[in-house]
Chimera marker file (.cmm) of the C-alpha trace (Angstrom):
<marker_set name="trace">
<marker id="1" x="49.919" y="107.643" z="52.833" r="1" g="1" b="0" radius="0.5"/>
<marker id="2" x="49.243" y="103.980" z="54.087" r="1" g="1" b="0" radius="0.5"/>
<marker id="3" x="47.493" y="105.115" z="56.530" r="1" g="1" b="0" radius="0.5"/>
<marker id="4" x="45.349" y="108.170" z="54.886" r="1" g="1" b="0" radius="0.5"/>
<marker id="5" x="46.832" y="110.535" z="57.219" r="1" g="1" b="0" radius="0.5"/>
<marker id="6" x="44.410" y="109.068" z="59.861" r="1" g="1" b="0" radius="0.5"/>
<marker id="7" x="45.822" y="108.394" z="63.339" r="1" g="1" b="0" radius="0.5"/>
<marker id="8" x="46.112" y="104.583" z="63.403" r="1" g="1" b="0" radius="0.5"/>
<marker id="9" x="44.783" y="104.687" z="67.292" r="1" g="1" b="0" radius="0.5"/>
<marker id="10" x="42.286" y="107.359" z="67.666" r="1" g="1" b="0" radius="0.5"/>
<marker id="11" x="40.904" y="107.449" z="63.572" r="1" g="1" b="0" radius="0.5"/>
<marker id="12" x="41.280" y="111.085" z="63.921" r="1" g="1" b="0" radius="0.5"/>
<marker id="13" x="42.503" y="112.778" z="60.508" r="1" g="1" b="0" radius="0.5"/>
<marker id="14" x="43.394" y="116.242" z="61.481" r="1" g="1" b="0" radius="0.5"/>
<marker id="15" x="44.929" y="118.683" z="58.612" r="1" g="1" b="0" radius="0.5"/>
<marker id="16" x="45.834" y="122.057" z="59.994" r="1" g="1" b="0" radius="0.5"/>
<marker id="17" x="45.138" y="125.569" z="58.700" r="1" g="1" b="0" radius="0.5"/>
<marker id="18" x="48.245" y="124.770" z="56.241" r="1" g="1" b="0" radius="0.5"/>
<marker id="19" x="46.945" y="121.722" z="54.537" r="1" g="1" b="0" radius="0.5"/>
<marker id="20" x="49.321" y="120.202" z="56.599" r="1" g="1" b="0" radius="0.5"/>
<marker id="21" x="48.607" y="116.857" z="58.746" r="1" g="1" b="0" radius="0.5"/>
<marker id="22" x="48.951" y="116.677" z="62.205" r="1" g="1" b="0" radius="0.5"/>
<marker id="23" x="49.891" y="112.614" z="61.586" r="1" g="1" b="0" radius="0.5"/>
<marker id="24" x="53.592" y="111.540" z="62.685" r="1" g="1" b="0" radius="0.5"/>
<marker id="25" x="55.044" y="108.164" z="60.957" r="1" g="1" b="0" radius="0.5"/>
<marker id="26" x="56.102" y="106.928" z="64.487" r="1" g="1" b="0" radius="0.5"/>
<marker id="27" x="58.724" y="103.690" z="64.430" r="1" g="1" b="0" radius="0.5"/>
<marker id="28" x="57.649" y="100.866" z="65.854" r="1" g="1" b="0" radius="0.5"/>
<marker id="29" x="60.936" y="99.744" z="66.595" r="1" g="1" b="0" radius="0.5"/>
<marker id="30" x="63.327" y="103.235" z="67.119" r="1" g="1" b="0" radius="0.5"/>
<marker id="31" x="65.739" y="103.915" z="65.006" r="1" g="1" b="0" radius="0.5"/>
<marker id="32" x="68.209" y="103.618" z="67.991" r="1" g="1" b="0" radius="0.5"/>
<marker id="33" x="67.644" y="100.301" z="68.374" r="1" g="1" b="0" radius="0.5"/>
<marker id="34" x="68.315" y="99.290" z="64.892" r="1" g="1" b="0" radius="0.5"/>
<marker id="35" x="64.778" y="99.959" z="63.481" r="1" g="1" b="0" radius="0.5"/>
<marker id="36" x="64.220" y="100.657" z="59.942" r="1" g="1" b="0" radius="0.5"/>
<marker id="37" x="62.317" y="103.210" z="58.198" r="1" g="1" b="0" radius="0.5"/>
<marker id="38" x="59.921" y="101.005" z="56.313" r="1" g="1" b="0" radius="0.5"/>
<marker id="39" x="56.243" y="101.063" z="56.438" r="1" g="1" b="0" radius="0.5"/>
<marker id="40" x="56.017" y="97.636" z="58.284" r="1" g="1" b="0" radius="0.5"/>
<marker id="41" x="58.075" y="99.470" z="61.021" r="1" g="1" b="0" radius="0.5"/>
<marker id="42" x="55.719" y="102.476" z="61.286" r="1" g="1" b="0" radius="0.5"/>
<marker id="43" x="52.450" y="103.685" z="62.447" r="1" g="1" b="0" radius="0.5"/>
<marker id="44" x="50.606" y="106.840" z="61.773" r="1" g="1" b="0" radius="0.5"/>
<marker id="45" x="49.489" y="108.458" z="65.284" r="1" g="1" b="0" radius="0.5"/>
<marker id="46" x="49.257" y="111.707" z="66.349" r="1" g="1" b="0" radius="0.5"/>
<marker id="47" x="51.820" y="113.860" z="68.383" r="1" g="1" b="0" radius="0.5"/>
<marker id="48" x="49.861" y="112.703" z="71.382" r="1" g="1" b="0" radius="0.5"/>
<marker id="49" x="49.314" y="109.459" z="71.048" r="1" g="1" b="0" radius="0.5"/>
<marker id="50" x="52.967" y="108.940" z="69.017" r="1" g="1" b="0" radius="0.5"/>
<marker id="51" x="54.254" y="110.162" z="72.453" r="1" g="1" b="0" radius="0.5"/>
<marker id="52" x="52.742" y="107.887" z="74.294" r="1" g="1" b="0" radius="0.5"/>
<marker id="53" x="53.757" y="105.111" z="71.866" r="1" g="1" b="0" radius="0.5"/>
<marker id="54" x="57.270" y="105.837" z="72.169" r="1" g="1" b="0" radius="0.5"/>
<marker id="55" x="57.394" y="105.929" z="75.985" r="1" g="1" b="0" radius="0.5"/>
<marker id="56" x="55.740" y="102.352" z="76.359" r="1" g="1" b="0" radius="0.5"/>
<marker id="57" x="52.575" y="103.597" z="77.664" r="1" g="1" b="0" radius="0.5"/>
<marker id="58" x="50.724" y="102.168" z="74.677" r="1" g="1" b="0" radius="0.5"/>
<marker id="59" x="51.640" y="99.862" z="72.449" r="1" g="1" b="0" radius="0.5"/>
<marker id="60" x="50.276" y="97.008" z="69.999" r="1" g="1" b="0" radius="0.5"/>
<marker id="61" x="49.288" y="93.246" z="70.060" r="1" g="1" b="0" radius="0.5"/>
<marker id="62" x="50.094" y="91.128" z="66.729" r="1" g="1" b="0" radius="0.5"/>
<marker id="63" x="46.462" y="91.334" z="65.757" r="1" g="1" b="0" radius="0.5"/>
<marker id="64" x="46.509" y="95.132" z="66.097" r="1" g="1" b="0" radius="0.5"/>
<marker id="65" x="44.593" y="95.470" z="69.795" r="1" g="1" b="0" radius="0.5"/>
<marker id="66" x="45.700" y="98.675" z="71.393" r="1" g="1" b="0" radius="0.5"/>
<marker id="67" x="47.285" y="98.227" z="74.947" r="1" g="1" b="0" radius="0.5"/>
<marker id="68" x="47.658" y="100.497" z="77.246" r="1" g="1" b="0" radius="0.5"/>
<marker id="69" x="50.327" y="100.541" z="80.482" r="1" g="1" b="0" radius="0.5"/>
<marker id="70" x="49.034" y="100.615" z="84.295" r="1" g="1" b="0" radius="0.5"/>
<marker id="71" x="50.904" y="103.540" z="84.663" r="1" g="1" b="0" radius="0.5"/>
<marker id="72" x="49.731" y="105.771" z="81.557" r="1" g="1" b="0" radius="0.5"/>
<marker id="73" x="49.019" y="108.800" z="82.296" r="1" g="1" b="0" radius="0.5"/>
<marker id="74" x="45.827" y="109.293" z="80.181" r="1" g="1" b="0" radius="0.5"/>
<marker id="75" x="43.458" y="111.046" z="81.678" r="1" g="1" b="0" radius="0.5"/>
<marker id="76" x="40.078" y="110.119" z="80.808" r="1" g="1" b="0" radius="0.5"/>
<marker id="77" x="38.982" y="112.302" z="78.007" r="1" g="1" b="0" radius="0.5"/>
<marker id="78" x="42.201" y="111.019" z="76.065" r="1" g="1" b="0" radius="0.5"/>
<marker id="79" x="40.909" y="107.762" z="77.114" r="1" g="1" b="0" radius="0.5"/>
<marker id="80" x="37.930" y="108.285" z="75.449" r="1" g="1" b="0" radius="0.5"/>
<marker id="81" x="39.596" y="109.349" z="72.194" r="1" g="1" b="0" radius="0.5"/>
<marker id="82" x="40.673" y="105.029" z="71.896" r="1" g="1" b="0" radius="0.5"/>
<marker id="83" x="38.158" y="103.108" z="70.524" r="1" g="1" b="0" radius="0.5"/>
<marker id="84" x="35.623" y="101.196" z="72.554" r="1" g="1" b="0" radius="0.5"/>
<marker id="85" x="37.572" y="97.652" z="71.025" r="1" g="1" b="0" radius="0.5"/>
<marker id="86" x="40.621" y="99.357" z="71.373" r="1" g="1" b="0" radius="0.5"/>
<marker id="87" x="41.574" y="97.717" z="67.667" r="1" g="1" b="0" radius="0.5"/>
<marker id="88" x="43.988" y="99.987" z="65.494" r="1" g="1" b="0" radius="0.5"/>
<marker id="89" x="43.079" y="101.090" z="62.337" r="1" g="1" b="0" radius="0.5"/>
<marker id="90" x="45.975" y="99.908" z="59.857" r="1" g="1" b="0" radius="0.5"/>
<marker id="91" x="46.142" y="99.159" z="56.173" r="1" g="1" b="0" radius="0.5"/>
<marker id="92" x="43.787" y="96.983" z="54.230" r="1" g="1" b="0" radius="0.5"/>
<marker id="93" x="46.890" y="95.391" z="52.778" r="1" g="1" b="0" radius="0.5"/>
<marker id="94" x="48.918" y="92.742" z="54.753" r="1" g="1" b="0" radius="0.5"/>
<marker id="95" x="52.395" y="94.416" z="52.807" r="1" g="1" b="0" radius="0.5"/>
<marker id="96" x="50.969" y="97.870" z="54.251" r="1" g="1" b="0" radius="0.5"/>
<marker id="97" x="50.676" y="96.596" z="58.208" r="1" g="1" b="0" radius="0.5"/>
<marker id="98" x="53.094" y="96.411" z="61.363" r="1" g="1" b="0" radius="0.5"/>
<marker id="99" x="55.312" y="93.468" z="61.213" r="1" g="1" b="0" radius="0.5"/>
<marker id="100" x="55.166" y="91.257" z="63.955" r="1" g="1" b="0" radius="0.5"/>
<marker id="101" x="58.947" y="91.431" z="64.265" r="1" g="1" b="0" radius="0.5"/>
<marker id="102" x="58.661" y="95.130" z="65.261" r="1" g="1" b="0" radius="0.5"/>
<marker id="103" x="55.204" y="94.457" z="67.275" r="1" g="1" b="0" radius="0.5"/>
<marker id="104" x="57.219" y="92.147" z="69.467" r="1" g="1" b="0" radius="0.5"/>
<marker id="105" x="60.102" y="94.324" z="69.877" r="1" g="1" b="0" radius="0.5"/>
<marker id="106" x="58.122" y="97.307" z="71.189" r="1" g="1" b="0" radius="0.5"/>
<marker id="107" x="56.029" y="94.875" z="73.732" r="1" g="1" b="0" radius="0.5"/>
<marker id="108" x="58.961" y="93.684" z="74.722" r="1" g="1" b="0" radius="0.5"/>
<marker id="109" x="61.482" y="95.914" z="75.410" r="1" g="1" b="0" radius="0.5"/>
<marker id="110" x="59.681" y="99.632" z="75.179" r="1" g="1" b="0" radius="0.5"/>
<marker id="111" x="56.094" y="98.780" z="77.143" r="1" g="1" b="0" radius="0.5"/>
<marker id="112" x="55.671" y="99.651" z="80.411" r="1" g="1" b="0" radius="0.5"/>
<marker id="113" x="54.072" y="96.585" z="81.254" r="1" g="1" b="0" radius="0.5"/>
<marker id="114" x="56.348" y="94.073" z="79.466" r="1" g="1" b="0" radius="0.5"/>
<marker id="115" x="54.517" y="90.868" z="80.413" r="1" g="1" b="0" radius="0.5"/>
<marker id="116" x="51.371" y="91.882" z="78.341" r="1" g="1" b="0" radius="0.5"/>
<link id1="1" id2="2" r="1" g="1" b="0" radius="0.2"/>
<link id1="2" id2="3" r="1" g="1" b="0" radius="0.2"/>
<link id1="3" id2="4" r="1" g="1" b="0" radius="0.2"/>
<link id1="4" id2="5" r="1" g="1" b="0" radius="0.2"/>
<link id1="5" id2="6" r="1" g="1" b="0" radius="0.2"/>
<link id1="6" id2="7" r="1" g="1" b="0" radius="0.2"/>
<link id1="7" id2="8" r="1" g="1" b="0" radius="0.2"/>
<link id1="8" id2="9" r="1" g="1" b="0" radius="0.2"/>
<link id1="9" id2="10" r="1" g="1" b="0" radius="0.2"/>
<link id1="10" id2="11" r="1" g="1" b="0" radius="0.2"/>
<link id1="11" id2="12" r="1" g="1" b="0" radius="0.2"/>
<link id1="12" id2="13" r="1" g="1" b="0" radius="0.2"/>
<link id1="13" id2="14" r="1" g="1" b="0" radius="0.2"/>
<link id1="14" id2="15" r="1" g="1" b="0" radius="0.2"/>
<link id1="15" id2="16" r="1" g="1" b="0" radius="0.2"/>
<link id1="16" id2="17" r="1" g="1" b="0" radius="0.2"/>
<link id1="17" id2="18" r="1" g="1" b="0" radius="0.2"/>
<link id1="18" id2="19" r="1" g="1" b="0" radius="0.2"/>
<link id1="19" id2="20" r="1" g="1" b="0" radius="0.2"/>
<link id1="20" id2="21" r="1" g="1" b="0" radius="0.2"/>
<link id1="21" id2="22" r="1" g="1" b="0" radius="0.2"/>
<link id1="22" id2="23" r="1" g="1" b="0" radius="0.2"/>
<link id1="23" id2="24" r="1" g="1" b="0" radius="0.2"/>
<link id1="24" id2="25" r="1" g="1" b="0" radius="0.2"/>
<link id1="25" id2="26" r="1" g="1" b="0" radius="0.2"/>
<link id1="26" id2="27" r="1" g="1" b="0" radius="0.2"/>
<link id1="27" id2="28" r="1" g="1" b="0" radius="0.2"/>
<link id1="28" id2="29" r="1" g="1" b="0" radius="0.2"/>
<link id1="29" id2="30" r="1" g="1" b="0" radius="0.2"/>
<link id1="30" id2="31" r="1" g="1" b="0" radius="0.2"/>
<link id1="31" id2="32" r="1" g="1" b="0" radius="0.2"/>
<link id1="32" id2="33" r="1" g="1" b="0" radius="0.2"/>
<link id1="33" id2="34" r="1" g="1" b="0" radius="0.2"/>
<link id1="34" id2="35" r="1" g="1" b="0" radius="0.2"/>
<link id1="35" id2="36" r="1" g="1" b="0" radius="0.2"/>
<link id1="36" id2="37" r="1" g="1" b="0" radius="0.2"/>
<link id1="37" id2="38" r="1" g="1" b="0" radius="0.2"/>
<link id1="38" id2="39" r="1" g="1" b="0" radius="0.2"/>
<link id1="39" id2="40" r="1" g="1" b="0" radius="0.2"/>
<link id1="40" id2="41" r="1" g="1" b="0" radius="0.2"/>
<link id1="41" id2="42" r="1" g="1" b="0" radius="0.2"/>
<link id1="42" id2="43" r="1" g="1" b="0" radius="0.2"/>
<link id1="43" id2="44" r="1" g="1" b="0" radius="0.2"/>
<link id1="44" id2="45" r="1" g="1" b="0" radius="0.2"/>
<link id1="45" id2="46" r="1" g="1" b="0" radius="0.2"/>
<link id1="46" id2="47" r="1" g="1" b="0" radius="0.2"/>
<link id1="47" id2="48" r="1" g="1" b="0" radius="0.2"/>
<link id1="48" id2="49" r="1" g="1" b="0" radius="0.2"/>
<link id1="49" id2="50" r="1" g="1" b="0" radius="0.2"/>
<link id1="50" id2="51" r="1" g="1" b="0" radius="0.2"/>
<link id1="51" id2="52" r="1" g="1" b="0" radius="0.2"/>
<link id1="52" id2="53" r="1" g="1" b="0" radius="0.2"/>
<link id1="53" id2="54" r="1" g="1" b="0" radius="0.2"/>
<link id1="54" id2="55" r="1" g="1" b="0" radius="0.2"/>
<link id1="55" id2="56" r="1" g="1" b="0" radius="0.2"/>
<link id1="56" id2="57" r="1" g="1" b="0" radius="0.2"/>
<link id1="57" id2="58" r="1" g="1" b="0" radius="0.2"/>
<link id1="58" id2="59" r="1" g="1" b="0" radius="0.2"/>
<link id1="59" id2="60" r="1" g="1" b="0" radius="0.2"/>
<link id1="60" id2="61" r="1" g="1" b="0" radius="0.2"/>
<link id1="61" id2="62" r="1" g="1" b="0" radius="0.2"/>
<link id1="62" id2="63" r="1" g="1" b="0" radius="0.2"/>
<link id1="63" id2="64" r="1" g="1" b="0" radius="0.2"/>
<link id1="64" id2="65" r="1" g="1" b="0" radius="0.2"/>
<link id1="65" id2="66" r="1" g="1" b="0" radius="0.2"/>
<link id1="66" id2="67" r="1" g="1" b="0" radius="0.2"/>
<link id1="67" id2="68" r="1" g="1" b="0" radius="0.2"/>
<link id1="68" id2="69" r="1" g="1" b="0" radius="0.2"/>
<link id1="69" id2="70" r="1" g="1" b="0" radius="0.2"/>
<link id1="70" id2="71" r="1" g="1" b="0" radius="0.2"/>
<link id1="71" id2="72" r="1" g="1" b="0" radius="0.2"/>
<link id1="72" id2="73" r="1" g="1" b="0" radius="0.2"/>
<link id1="73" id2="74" r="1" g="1" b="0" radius="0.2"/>
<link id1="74" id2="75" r="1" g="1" b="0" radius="0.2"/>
<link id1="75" id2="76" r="1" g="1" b="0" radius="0.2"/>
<link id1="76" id2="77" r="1" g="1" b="0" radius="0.2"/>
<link id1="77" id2="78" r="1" g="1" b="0" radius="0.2"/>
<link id1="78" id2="79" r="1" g="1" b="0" radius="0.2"/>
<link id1="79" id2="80" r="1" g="1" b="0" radius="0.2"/>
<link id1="80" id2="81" r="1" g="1" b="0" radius="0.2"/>
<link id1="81" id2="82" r="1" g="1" b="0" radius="0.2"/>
<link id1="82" id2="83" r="1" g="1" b="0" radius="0.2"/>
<link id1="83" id2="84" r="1" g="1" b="0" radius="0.2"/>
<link id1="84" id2="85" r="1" g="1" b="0" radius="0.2"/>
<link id1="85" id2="86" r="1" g="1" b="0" radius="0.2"/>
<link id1="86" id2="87" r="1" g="1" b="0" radius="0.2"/>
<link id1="87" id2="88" r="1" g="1" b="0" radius="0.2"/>
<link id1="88" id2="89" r="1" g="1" b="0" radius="0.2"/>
<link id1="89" id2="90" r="1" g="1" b="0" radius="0.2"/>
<link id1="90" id2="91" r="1" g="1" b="0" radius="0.2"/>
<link id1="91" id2="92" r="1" g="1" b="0" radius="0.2"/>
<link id1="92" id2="93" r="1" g="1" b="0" radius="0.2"/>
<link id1="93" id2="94" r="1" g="1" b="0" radius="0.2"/>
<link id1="94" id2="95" r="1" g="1" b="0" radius="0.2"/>
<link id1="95" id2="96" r="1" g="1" b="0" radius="0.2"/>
<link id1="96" id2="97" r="1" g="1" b="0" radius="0.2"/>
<link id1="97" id2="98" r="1" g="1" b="0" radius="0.2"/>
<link id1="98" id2="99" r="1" g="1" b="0" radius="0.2"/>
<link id1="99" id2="100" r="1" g="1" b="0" radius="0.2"/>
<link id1="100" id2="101" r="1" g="1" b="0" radius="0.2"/>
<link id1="101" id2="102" r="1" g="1" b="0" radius="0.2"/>
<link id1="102" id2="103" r="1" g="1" b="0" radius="0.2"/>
<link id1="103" id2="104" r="1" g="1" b="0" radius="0.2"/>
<link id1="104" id2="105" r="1" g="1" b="0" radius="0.2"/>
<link id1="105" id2="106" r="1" g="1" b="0" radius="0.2"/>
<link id1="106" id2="107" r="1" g="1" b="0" radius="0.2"/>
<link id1="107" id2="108" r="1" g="1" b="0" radius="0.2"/>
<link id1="108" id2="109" r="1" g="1" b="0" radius="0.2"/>
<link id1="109" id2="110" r="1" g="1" b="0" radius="0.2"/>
<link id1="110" id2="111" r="1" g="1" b="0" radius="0.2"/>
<link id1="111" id2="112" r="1" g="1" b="0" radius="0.2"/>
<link id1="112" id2="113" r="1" g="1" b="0" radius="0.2"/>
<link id1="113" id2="114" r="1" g="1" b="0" radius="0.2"/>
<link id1="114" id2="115" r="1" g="1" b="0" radius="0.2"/>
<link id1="115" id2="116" r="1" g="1" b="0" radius="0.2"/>
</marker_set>
C-alpha cells in the first residue's frame, strides 16, 4: 500500500483481470541474510524488474537513483520502461522509504557491480 501498487522502478500500476496487482513487495535485504519484513526493507516492483533486483542487476543509491549492472541483461525495450533520471518512485513519507541500512546491504553484497 506504500507504494500504491505502482512499481517503484518503472511507475507502472498493473491490476490484472482479477483485481489483482501484478506488484511484488521485494526485500531489499533477503530474508536469508537476516532481512526483515518491514516496509523500510521493501520495494514494490514488478515480477520483472523484482527479478532483476534480487539478482544484483539493479539496485538502489541512498537517494533513490536506479542503478543498473554492466552485465544486465535488459534488452532495450525493458530499458526503456526505467525512467529517463532513472530516480525511483518511493513514498512521500521518510517512515514509508528504503532504509539506508538495507540500501547499503544490497549495493554491497547483492549488485553485480559492487563498487558502484
Amino acid at each position: 500500500n506504500a507504494y500504491s501498487q505502482t512499481c517503484a522502478f518503472t511507475g507502472l500500476k498493473v491490476v490484472n483481470g482479477g483485481g489483482w496487482t501484478e506488484m511484488e513487495a521485494a526485500h531489499i535485504r533477503p530474508v536469508e541474510a537476516n532481512g526483515p519484513d518491514s516496509v523500510r526493507n521493501g520495494i514494490a516492483l514488478s515480477r520483472t524488474m523484482h527479478a532483476l533486483f534480487d539478482r544484483g542487476f539493479l539496485t538502489l543509491t541512498d537517494d533513490f537513483k536506479i542503478l543498473e549492472a554492466r552485465s544486465a541483461p535488459l534488452p532495450e525495450q525493458l530499458r526503456r520502461l526505467l525512467p529517463v533520471n532513472r530516480l525511483a518512485q518511493v513514498p512521500h513519507s521518510a517512515a514509508l522509504r528504503p532504509h539506508r541500512t538495507f540500501l547499503e546491504f544490497h549495493r554491497s553484497r547483492v549488485f553485480k557491480d559492487r563498487a558502484a
